[in-house]
Backbone as a chain_set.jsonl record, in Angstrom:
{"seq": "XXXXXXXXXXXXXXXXXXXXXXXXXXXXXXXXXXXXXXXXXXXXXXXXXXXXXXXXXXXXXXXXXXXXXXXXXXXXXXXXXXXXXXXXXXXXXXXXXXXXXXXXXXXXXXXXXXXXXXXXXXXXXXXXXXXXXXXXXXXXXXXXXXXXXXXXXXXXXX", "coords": {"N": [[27.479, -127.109, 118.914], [28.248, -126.281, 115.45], [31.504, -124.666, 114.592], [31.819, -122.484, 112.613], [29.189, -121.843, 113.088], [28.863, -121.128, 115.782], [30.46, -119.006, 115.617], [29.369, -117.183, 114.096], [27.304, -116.113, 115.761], [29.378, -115.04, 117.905], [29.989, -112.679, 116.731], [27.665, -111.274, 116.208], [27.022, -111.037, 118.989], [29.695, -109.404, 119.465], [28.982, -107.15, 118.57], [26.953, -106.092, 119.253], [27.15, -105.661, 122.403], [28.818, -103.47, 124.475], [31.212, -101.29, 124.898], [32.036, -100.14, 126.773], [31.158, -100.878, 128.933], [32.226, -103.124, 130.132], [33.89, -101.67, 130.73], [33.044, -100.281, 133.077], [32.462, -97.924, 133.449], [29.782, -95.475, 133.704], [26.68, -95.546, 131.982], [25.865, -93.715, 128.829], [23.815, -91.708, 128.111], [22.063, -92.266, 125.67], [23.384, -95.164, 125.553], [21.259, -95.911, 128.25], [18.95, -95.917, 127.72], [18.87, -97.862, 125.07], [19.415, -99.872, 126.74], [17.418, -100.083, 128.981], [14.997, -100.373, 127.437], [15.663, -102.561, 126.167], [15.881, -104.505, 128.331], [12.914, -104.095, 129.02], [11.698, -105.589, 127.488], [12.715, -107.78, 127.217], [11.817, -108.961, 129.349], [9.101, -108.603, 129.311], [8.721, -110.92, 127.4], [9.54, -112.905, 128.719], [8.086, -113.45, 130.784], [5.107, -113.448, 128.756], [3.897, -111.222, 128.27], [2.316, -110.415, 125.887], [1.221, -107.587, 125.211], [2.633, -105.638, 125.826], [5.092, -106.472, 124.717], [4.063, -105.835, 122.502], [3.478, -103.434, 122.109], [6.236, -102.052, 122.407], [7.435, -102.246, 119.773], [8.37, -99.691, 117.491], [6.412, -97.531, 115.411], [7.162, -97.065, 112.981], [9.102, -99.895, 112.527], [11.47, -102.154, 111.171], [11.836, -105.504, 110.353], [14.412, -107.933, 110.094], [14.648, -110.722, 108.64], [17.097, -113.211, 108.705], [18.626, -116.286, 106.582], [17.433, -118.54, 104.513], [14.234, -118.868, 104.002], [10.719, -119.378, 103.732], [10.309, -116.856, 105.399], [11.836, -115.624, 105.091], [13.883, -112.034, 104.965], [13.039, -109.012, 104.742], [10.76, -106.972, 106.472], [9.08, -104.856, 106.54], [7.196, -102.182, 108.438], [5.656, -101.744, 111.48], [3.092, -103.377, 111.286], [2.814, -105.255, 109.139], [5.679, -106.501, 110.27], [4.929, -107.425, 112.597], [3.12, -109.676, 111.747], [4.518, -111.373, 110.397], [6.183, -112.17, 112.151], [4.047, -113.372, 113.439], [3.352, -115.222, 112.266], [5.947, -116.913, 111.752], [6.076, -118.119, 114.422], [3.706, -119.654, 114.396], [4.441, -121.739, 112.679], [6.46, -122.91, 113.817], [6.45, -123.349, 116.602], [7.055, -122.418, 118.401], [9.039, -121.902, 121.602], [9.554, -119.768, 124.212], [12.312, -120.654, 126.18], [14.419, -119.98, 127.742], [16.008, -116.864, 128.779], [19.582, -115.762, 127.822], [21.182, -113.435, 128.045], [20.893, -110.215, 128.201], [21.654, -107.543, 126.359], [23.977, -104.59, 125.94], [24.767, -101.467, 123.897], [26.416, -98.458, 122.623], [24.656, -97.552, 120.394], [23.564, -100.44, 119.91], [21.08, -102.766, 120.764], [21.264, -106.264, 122.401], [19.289, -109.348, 122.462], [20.022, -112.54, 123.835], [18.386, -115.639, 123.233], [17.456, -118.525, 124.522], [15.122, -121.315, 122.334], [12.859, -123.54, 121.765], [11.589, -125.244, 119.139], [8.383, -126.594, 117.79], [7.515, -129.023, 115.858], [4.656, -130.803, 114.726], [6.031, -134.472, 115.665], [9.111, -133.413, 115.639], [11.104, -132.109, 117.511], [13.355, -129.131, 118.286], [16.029, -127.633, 119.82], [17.435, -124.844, 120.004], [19.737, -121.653, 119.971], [19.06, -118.534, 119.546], [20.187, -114.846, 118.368], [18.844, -111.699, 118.846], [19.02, -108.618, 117.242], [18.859, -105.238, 118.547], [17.868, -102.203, 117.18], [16.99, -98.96, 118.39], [14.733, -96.555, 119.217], [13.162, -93.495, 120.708], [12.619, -94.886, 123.018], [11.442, -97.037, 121.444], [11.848, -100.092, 119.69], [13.477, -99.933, 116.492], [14.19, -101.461, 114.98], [15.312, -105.226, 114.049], [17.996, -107.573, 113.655], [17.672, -110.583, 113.278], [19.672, -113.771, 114.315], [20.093, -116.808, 113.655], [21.531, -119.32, 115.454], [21.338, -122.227, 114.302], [20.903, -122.321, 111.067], [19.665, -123.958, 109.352], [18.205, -125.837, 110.164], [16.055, -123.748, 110.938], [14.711, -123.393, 108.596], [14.073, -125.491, 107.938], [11.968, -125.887, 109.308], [10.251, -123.813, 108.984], [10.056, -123.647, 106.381], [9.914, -123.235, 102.589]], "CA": [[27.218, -126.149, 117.866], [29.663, -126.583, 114.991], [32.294, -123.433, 114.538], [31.009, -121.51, 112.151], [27.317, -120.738, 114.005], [29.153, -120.056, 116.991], [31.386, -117.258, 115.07], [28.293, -116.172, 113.707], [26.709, -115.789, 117.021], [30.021, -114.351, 118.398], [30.019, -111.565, 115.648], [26.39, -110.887, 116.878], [26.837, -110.564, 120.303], [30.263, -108.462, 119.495], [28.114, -106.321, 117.191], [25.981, -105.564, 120.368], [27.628, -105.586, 123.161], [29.096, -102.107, 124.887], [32.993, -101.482, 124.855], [32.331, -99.104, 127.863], [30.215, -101.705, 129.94], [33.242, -104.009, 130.959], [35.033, -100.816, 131.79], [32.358, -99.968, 134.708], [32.138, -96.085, 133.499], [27.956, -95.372, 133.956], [26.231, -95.835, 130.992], [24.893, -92.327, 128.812], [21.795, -91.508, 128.475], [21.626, -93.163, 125.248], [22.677, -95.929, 126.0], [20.688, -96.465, 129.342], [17.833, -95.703, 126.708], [18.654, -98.993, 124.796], [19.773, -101.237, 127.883], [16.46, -100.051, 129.33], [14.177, -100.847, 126.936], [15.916, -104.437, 125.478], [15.084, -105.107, 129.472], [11.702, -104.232, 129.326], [11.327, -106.507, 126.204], [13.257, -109.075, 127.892], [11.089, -108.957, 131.079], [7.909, -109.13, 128.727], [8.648, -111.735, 126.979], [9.628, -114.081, 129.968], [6.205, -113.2, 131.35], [4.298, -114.183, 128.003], [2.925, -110.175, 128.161], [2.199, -109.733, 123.954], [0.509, -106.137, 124.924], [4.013, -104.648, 126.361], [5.481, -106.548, 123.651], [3.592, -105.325, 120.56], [3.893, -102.095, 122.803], [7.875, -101.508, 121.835], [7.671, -101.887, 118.725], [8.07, -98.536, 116.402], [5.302, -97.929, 114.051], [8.352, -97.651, 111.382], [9.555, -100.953, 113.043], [11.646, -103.125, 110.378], [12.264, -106.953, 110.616], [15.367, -108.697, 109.388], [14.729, -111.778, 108.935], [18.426, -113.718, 107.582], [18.512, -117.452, 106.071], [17.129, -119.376, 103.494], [13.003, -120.026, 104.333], [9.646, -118.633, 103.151], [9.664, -115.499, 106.328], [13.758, -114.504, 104.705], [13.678, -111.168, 104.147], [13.098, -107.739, 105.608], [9.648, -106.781, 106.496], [8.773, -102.962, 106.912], [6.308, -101.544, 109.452], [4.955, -102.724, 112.865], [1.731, -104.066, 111.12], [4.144, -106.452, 108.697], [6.719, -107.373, 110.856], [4.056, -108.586, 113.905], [2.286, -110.58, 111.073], [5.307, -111.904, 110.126], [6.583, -112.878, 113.727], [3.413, -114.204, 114.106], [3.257, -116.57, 110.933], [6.887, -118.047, 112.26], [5.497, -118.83, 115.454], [2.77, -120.769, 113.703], [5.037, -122.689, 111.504], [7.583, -123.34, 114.34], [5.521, -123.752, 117.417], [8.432, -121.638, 119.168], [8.491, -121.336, 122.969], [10.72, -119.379, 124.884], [12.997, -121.749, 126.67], [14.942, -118.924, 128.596], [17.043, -115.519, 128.129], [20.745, -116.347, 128.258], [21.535, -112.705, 127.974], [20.563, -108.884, 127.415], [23.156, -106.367, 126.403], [23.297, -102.84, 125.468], [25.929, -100.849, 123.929], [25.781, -96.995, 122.336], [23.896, -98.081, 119.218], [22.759, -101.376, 119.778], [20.703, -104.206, 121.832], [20.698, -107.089, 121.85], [18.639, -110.207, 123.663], [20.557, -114.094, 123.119], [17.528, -116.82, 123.706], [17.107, -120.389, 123.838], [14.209, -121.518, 122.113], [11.939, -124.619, 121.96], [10.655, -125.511, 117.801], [8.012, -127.672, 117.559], [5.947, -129.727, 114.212], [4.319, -132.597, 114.632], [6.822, -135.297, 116.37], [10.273, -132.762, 115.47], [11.474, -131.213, 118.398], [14.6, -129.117, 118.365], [16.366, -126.174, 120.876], [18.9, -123.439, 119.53], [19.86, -120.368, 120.407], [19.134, -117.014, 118.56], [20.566, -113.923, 119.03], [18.039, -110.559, 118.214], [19.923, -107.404, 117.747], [17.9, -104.393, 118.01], [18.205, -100.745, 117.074], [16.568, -98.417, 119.823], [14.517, -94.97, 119.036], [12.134, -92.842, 121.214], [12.408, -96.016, 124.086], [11.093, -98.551, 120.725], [12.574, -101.078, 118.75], [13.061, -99.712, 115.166], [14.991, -102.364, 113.601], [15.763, -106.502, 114.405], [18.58, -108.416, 113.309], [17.897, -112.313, 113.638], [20.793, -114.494, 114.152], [20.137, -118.084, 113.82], [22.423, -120.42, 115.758], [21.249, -123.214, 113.368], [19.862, -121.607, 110.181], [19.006, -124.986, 108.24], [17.454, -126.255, 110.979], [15.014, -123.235, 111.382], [14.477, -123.502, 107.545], [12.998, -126.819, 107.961], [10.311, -125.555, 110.396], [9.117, -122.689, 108.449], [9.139, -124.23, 105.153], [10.094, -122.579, 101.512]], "C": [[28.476, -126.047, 117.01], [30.173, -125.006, 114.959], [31.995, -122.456, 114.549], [29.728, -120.692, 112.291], [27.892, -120.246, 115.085], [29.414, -119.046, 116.803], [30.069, -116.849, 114.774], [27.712, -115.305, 115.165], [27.989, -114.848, 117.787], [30.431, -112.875, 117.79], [28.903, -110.682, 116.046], [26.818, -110.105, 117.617], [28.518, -109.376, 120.111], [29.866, -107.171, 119.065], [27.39, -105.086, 118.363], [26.535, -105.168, 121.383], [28.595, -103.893, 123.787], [30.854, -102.006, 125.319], [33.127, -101.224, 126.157], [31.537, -100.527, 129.103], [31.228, -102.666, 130.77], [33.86, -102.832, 131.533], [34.352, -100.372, 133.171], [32.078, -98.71, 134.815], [30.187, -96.264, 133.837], [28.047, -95.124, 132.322], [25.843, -94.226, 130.607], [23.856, -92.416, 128.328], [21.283, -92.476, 126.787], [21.712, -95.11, 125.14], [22.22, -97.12, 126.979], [19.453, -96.398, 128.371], [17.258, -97.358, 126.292], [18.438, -100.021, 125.576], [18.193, -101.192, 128.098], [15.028, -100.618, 128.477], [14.456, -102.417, 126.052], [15.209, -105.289, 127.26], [13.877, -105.157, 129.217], [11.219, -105.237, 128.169], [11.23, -107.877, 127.149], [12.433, -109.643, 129.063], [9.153, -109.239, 130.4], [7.875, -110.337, 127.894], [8.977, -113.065, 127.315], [7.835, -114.501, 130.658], [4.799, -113.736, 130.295], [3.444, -112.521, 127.651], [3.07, -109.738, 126.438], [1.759, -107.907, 123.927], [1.941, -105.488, 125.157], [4.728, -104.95, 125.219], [5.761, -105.822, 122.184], [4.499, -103.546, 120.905], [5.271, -101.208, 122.037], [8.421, -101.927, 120.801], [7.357, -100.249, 118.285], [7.001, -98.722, 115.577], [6.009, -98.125, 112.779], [9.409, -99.183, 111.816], [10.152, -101.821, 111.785], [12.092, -104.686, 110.768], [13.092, -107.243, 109.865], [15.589, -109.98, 109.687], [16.54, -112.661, 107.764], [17.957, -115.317, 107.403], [17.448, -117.18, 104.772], [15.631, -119.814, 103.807], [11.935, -118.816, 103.791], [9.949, -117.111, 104.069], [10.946, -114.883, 106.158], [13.321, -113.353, 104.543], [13.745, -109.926, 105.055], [11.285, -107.457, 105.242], [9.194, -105.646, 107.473], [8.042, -102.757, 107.399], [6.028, -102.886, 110.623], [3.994, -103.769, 112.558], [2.545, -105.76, 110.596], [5.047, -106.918, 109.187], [5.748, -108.097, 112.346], [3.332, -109.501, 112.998], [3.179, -111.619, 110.726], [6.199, -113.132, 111.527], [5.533, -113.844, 114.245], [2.655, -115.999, 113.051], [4.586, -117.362, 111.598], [6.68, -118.669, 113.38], [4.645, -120.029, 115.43], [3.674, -121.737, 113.259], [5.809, -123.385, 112.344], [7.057, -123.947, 115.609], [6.713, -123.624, 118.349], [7.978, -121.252, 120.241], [9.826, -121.102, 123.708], [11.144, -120.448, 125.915], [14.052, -120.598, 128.381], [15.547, -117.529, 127.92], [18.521, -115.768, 128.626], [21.243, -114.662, 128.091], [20.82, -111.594, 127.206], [21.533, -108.011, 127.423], [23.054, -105.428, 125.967], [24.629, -102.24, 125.283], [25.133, -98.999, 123.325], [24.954, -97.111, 121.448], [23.022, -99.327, 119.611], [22.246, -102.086, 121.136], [20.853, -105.036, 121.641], [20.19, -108.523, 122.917], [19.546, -111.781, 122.82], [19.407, -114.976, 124.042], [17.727, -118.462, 123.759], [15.699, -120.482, 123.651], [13.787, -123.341, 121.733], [11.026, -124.389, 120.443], [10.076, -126.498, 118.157], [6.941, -128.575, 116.235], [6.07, -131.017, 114.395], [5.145, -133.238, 115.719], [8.087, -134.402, 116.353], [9.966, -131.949, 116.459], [12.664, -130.505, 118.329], [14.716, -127.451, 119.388], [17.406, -126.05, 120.182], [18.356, -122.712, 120.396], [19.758, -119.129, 119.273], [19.341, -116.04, 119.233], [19.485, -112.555, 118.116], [19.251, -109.444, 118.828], [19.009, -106.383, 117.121], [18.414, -103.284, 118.11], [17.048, -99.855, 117.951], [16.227, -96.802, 119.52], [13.083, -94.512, 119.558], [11.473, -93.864, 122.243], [11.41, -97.295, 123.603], [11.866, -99.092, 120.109], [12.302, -100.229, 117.363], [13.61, -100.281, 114.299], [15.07, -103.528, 114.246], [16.567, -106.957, 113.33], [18.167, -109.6, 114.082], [18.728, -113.149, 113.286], [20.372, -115.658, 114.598], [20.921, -119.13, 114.309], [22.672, -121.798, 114.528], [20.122, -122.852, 111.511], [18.707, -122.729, 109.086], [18.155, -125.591, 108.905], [15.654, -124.965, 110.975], [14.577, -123.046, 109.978], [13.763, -124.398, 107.491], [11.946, -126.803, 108.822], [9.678, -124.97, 109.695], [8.851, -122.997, 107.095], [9.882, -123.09, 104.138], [9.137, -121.25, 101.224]], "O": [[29.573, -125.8, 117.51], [29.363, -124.13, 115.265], [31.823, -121.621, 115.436], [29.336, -119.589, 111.913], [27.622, -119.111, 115.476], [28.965, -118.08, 117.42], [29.709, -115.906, 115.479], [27.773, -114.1, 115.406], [27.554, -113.826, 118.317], [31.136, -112.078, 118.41], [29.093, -109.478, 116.219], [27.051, -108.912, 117.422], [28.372, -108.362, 120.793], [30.554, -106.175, 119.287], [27.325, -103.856, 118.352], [26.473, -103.939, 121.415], [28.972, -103.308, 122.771], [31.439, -102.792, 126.064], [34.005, -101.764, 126.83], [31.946, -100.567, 130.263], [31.017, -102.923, 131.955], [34.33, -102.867, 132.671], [35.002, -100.148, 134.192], [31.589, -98.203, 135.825], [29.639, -97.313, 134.177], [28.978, -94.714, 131.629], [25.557, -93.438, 131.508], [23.089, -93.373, 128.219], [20.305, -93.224, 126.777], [20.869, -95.966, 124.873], [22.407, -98.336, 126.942], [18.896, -97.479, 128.56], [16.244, -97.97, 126.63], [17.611, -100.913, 125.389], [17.541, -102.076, 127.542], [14.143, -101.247, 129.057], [13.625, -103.132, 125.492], [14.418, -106.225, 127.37], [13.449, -106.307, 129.121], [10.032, -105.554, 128.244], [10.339, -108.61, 127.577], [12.559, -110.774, 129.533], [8.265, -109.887, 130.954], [6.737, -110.77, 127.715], [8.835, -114.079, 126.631], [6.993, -115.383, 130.828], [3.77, -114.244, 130.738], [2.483, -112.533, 126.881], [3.824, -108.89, 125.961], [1.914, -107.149, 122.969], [2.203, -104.632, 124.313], [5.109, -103.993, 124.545], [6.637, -105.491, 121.385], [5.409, -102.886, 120.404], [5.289, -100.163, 121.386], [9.64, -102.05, 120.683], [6.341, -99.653, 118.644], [6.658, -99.798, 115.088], [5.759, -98.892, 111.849], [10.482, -99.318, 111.229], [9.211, -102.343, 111.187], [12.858, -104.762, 111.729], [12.831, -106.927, 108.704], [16.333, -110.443, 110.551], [16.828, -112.584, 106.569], [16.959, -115.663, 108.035], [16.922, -116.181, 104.282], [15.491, -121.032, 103.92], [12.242, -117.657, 103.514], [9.804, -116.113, 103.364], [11.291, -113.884, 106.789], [12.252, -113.321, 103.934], [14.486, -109.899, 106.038], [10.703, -107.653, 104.175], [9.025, -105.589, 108.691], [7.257, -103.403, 106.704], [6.111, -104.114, 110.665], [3.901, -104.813, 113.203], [2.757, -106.812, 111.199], [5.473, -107.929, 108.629], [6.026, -109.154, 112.911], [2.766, -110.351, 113.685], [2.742, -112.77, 110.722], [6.559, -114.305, 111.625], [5.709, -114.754, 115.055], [2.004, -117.039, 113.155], [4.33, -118.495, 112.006], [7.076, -119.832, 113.452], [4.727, -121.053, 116.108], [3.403, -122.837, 113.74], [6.062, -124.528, 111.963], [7.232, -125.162, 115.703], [7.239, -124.564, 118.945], [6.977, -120.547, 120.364], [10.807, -121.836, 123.823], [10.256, -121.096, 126.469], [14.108, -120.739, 129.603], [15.508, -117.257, 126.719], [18.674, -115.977, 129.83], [22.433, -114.908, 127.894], [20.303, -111.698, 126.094], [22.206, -107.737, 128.417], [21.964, -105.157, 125.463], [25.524, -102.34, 126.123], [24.011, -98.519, 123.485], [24.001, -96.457, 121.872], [21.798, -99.198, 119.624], [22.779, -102.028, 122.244], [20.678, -105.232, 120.439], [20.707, -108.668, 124.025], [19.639, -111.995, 121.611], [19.459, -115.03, 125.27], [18.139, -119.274, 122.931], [14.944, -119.948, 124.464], [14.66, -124.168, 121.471], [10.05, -123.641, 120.395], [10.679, -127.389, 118.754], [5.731, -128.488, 116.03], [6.919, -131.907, 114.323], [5.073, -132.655, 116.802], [8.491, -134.556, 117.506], [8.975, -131.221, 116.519], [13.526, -131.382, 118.285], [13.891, -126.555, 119.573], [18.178, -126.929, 119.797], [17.377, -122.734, 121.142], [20.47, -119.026, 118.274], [18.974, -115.943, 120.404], [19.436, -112.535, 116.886], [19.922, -109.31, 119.851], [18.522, -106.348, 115.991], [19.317, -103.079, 118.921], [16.016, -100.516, 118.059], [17.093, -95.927, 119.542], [12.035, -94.941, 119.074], [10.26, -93.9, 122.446], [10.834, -98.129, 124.301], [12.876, -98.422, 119.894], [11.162, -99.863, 117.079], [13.674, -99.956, 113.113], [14.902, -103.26, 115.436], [16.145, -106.866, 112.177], [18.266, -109.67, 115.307], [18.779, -113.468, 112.099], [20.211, -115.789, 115.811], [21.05, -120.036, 113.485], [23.729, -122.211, 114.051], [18.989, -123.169, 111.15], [17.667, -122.539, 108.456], [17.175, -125.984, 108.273], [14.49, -125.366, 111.004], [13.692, -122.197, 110.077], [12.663, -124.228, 106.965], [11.134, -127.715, 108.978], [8.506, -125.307, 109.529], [7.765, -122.763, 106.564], [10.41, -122.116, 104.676], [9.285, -120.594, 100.193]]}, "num_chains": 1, "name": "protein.A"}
């Protein structure tokens, strides 16, 4: 992975990550809130369960999608951002590969994946990092961090 995606990705996961969590204090209540519910994501989406899934989303749920491809953008409510998640799936033919990490700080979550694109004969694996914002034990916001952003541009198309 050349430099610059790693820093990206290491900006991420600093972004997310909990200052207090290396120190070994107990977590507070908010956030065991977040940790708790990026798990239960994390734990549904190993499993393939879409109902627990859809589940933790917010109904004010926003998507941030970053790069350069037709699904760029930010896409406001639960209804629009699962339509949206579920158009890149189409286009990409994206299969979870594993979870290389869930983390939880006072503000944020966040899950780092490997994933599996596929069109036609093009196969390719990255890593993305989702960083989520955490209210009333749902998701009400995603950052998507692309390991390879040109790469996942050429799956989904203009």
């Amino acid at each position: 992975m050349p430099l610059a995606r790693r820093g990206l990705l290491v900006v991420a996961l600093a972004a997310a990550a909990a200052p207090s969590a290396a120190g070994g204090r107990p977590l507070d209540p908010r956030e065991a809130e977040i940790r708790t519910t990026v798990e239960r994501y994390a734990e549904a989406w190993r499993a393939g369960d879409l109902a627990t899934i859809a589940g933790l989303y917010h109904e004010t749920f926003t998507l941030h999608y970053g790069g350069a491809h037709a699904l760029s953008g930010d896409h406001v409510g639960k209804a629009a951002s699962l339509a949206t998640l579920a158009e890149f799936s189409r286009r990409t033919g994206r299969q979870l590969n594993g979870i290389i990490a869930v983390l939880a700080g006072p503000e944020r979550g966040a899950i780092v994946a490997r994933e599996t694109f596929r069109k036609g004969e093009t196969v390719a694996e990255l890593e993305r990092v989702l960083v989520y914002a955490v209210r009333d034990g749902q998701f009400s916001e995603c950052w998507v961090y692309d390991a390879d952003p040109a790469l996942v541009a050429r799956f989904v198309g203009d």
